[in-house]
C-alpha positions in Angstrom: 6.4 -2.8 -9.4 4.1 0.0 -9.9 0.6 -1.5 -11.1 -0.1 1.6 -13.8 2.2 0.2 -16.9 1.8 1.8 -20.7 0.1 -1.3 -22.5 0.9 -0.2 -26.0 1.9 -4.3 -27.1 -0.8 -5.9 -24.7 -3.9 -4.1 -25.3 -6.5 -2.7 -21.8 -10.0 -3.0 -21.1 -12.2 -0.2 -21.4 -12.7 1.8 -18.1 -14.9 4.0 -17.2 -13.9 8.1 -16.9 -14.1 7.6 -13.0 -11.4 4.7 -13.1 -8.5 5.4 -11.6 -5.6 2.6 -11.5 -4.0 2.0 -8.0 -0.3 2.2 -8.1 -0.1 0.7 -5.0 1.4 2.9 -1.3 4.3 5.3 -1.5 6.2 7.3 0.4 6.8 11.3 -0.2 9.6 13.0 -0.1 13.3 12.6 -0.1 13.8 8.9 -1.6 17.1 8.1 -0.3 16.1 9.5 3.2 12.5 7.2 3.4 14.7 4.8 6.1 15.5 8.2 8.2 12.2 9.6 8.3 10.0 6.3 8.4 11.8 3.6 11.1 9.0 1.8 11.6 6.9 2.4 8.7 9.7 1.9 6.1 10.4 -1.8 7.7 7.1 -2.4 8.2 5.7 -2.2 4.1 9.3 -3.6 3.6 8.0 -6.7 4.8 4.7 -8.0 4.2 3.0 -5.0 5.2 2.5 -3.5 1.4 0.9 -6.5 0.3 -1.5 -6.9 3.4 -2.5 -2.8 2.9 -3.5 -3.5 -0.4 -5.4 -6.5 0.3 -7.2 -4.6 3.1 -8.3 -1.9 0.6 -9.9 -4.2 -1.6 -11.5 -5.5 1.0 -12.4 -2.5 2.2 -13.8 -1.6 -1.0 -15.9 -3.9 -1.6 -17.8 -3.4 1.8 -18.0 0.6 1.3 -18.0 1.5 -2.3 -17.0 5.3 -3.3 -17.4 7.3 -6.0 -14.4 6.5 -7.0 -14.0 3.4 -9.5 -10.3 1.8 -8.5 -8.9 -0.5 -10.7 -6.3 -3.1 -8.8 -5.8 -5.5 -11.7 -6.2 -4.2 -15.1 -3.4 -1.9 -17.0 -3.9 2.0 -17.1 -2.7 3.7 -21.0 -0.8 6.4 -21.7 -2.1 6.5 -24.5 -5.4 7.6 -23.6 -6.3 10.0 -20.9 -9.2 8.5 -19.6 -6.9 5.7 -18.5 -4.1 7.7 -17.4 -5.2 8.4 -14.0 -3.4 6.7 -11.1 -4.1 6.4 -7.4 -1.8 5.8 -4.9 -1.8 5.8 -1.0 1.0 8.1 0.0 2.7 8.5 3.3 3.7 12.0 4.4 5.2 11.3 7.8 5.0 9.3 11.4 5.5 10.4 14.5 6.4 9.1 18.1 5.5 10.7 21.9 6.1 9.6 25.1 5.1 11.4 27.8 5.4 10.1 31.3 2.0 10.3 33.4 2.8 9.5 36.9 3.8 5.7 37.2 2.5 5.3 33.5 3.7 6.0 29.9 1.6 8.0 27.7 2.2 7.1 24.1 1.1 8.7 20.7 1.3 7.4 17.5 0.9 9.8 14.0 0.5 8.6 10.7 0.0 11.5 8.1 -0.8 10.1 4.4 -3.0 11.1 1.6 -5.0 9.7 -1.0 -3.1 10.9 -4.3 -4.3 11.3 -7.7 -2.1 12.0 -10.7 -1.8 11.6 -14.2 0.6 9.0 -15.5 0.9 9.8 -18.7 2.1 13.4 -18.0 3.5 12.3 -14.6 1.4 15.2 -13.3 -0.3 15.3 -9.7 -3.9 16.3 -10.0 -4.6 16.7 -6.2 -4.5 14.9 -2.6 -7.5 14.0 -0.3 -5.6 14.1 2.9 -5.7 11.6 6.3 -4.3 11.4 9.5 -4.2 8.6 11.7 -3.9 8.8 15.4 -3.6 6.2 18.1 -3.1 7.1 22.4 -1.8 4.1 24.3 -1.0 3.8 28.2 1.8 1.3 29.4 3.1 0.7 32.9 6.6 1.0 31.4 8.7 3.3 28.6 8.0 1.1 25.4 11.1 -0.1 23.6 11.9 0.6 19.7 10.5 -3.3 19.4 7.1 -2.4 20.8 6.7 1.1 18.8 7.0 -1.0 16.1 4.2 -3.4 17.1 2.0 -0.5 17.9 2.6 0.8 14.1 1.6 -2.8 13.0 -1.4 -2.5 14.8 -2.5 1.5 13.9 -1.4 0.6 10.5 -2.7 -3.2 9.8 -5.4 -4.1 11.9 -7.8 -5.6 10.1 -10.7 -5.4 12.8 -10.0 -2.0 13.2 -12.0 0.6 11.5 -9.3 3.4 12.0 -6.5 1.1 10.1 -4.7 2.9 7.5 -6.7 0.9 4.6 -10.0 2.2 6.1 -8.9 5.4 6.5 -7.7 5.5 3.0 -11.2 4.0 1.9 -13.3 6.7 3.6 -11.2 9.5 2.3 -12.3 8.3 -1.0 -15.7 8.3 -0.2 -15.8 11.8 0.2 -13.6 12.6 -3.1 -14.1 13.1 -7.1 -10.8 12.2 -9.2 -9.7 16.0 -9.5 -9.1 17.2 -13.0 -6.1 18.9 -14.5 -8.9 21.5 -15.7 -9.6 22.1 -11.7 -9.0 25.1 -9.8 -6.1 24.2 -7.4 -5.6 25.1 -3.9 -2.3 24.4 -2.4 -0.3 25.7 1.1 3.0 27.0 -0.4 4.8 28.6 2.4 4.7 28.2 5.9 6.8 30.2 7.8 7.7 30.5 11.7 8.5 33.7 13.5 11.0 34.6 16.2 9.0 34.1 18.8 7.5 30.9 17.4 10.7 29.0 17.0 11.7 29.7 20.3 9.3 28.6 21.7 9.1 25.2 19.8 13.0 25.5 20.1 12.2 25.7 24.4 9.7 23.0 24.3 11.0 20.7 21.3 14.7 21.3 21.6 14.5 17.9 19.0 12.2 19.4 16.2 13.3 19.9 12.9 11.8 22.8 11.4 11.3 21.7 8.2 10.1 18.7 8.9 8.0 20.5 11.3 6.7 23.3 8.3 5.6 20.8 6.2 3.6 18.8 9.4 1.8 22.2 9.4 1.1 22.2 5.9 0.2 18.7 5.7 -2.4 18.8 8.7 -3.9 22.2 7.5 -4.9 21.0 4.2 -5.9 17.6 6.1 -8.5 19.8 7.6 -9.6 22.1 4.8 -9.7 18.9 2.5 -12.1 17.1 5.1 -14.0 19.9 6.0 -14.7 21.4 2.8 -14.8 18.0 0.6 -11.9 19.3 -1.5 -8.8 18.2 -3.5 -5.3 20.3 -2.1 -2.4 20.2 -3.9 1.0 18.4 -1.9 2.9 20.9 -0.2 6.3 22.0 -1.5 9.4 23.1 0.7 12.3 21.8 -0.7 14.3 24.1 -2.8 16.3 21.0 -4.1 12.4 19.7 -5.0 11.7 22.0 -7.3 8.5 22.2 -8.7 8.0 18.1 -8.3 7.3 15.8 -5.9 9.4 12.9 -5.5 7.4 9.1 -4.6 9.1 6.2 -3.9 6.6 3.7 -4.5 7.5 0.4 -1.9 7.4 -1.8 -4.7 10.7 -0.4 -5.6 9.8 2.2 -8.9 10.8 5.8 -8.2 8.8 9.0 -10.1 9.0 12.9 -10.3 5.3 14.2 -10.2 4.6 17.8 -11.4 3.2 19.8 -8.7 1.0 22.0 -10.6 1.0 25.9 -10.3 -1.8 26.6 -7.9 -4.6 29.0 -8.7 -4.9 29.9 -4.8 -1.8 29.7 -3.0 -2.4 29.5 1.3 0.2 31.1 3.4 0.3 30.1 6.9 2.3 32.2 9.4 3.3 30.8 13.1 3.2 34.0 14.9 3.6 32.7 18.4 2.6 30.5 21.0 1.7 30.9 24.3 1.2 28.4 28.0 -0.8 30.5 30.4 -1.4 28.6 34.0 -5.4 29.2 34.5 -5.4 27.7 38.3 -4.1 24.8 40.3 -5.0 23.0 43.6 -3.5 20.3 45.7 -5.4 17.7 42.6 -4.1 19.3 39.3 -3.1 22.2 37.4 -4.7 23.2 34.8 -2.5 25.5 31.4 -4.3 27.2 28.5 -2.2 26.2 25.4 -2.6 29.0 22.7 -1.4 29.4 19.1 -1.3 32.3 16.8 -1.3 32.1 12.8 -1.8 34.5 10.4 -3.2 33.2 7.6 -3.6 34.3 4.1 -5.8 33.2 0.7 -4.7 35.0 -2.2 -4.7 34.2 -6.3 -1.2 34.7 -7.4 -2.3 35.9 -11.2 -4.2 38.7 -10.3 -2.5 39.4 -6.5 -6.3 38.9 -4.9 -6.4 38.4 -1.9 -9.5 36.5 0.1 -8.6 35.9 3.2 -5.6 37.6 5.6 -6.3 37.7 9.3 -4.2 36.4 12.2 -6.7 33.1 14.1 -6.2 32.3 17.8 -6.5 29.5 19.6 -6.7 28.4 23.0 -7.4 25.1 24.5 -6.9 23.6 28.1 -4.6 21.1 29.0 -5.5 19.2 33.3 -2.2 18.1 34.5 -2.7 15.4 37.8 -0.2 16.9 40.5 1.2 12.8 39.9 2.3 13.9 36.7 6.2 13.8 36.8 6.5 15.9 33.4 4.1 17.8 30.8 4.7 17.7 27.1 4.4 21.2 26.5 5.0 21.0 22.7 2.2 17.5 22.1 -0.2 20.5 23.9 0.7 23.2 21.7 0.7 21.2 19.0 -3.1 20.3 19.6 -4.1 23.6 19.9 -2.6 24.3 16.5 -4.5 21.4 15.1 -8.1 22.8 16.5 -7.1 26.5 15.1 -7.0 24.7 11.8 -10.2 22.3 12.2 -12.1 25.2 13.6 -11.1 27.6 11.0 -12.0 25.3 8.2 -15.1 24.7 9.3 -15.8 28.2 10.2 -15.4 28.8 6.3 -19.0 27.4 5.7 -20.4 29.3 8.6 -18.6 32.5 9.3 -20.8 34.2 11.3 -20.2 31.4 14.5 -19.8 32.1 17.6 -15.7 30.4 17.1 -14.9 33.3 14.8 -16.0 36.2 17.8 -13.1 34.8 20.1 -10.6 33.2 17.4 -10.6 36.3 14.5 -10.0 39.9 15.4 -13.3 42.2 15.6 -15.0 43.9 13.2 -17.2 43.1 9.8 -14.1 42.8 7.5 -13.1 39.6 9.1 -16.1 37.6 8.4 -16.6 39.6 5.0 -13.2 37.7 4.1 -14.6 34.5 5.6 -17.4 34.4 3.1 -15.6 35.3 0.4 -13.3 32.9 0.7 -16.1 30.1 1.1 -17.0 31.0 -2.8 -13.6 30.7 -3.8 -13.6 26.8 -2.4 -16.9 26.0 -3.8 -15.7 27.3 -6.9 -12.9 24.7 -6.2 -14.7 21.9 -5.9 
């Protein structure tokens, strides 16, 4: 059951204002479609893979202390808010390629989670530090739904890895505060695909889901602005059903609605387009230019500002053996969306590098927005 309990009869132990109580890992989302969306994860923490996460965070913890005090064995109070905070280690999605490489099997694993932070007491999330974990295997032969499975053990649970999903976890903490309720709150709150984005995706992916694929964008671009700008974002919310909360089926079997907080900044991402351009070939390889177009857009809903609202490009190469019996157009596309979004975020510190001359369109007003959307996050911090 969920480790933060109200302790009204029992009485708790001071803790400190940095405490936060872990409530153990959770999955977001639909509850009653966790088995649909997770097949390997969901069976995995089903068995003994819950308890073994959680003793690899402590473990973990005690190696590479953070900032952050967690509390795995005392009771949290509603009563009182400096003990009202919880922590939990939620899973947003996973993810399964297999892309055939000559006589080989490429195969790519995605784990997208977050380290969460709400108040229990008014069931209210105060913000996410999100992660992403990634693992690329080559087999002689197409894996079967058994050996996925074994390769999510090992992404998620290996303990002599330091890329395992406790680890992970861990180091996102290391670079977090417990946000406040007071906080400034950046959140992604629409993500939208054009015509000529979906058919593309539609062409390449005829499989995707575009829902679930929106909120993979939302997740992954506040992945990359929480990392590269050491802030808190606020979960993404898609689902009219949803509301305004977020639902979290924790694996120990208790079920809450978080508030999801108005955010003060609200991101907008649009997919414009994307693009595969053939750059050259020879009797060795081929070699595409993958390219992805978003416009994105800052703004403060109160007072209609806006920061930031340019469309960012992206290209980025993809070397294709002539061996290869088929290319994975999307898994290419989708990396080149991932570097607009890591080189974007990180251009926010330093707008006038030389990424923003090829990736924004010309002129002073771009950068102009660029800086003034690096106070806005500091102010966020």
């Amino acid at each position: 059951m969920l480790a933060l309990l109200a302790c009204a009869a029992m009485g708790c132990a001071h803790a400190e204002v940095n405490t936060v109580f872990f409530a153990g890992v959770a999955f977001t989302g639909d509850a009653a479609a966790v088995a649909r969306d997770f097949p390997h994860i969901k069976p995995l923490l089903d068995g003994d893979g819950a308890r073994d996460v959680n003793g690899a965070i402590r473990q973990q913890l005690r190696t590479h202390p953070t900032p952050v005090t967690v509390s795995f064995d005392s009771l949290g109070s509603i009563r009182d808010a400096r003990q009202s905070t919880a922590l939990a280690l939620a899973i947003d999605r996973e993810t399964t390629s297999v892309e055939q490489v000559g006589a080989l099997y490429k195969v790519r694993l995605e784990v997208a989670a977050q380290a969460l932070f709400f108040d229990f007491k008014e069931k209210q999330v105060l913000g996410g530090i999100p992660l992403v974990l990634d693992l690329v295997d080559v087999r002689a032969t197409r894996p079967d739904d058994a050996e996925i499975s074994a390769s999510f053990r090992r992404l998620l649970l290996d303990p002599s890895s330091t890329t395992s999903l406790a680890a992970e976890f861990v180091a996102a903490l290391g670079r977090s505060s417990i946000p406040s309720a007071a906080s400034r709150h950046l959140r992604v709150t629409s993500v939208t695909l054009a015509d000529k984005a979906l058919e593309y995706i539609h062409t390449t992916s005829p499989s995707t889901n575009d829902d679930a694929l929106r909120a993979s964008i939302a997740q992954e671009f506040g992945k990359y602005l929480g990392a590269n700008q050491h802030v808190s974002i606020l979960p993404y919310r898609s689902n009219a059903a949803i509301g305004s909360s977020m639902a979290a089926r924790f694996v120990e079997g208790e079920s809450y609605d978080l508030k999801i907080p108005e955010a003060d900044y609200e991101v907008s991402l649009d997919i414009a387009g994307f693009k595969k351009i053939q750059q050259g070939s020879s009797n060795v390889n081929t070699i595409f230019i993958y390219g992805s177009f978003v416009d994105i857009t800052v703004r403060e809903p109160l007072s209609g500002k806006v920061y930031f609202q340019q469309r960012v490009k992206q290209g980025a190469t993809k070397d294709v053996p002539v061996t290869q019996a088929n290319v994975d157009d999307w898994a290419a596309t989708w990396e080149s969306l991932l570097l607009l979004f890591n080189n974007f975020t990180q251009a926010v510190s330093v707008p006038g590098s030389p990424w923003t001359k090829s990736a924004l369109p010309e002129g002073a007003a771009p950068r102009a927005q660029l800086s003034s959307l690096a106070d806005l996050i500091k102010a966020s911090r």
